[in-house]
N, C-alpha and C positions, 0 to 999 in steps of 0.2 A: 781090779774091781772092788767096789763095798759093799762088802755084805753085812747084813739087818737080819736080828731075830725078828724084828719087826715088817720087813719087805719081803715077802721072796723074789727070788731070780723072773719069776713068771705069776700072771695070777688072771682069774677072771671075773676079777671084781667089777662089776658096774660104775661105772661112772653117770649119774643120772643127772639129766638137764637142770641147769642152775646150780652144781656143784662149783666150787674155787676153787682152784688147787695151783698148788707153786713148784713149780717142776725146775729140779735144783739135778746140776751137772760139774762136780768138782774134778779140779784137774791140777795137778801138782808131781812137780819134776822134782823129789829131795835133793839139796842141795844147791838148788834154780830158782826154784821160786812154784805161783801156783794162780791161778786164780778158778772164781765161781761164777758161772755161768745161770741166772734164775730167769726163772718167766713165769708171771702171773697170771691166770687164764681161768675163765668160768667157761662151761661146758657146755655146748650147745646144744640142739637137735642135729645138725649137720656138722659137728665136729668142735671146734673152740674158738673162744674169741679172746685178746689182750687184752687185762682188768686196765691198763696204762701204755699209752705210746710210751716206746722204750728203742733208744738209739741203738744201733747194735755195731758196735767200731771196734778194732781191735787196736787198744792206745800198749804203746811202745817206749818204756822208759831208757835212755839211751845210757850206756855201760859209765 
């Protein structure tokens, strides 16, 4: 895991309608390789919605 003087682990911070936010998921094997996972989304009344259609494939560079 990554820890952030800036994030905690847990929080209950509001997120209030018509906020952006980019929810960023890194993941990396030393040695392997890594990639980053984001998604851009404003904040609804009912949950979120994508700031952009965005493909979500998992591409495979072959050895």
């Amino acid at each position: 895991p990554i820890r952030s003087q800036f994030l905690p682990p847990s929080s209950d911070f509001p997120l209030e309608e018509g906020t952006t936010i980019c929810v960023e998921n890194p993941c990396q094997v030393f040695g392997v390789g890594g990639t980053q996972i984001e998604k851009t989304v404003v904040v609804t009344r009912n949950g979120w919605e994508p700031v952009y259609p965005q493909e979500r494939k998992l591409w495979v560079r072959p050895a």
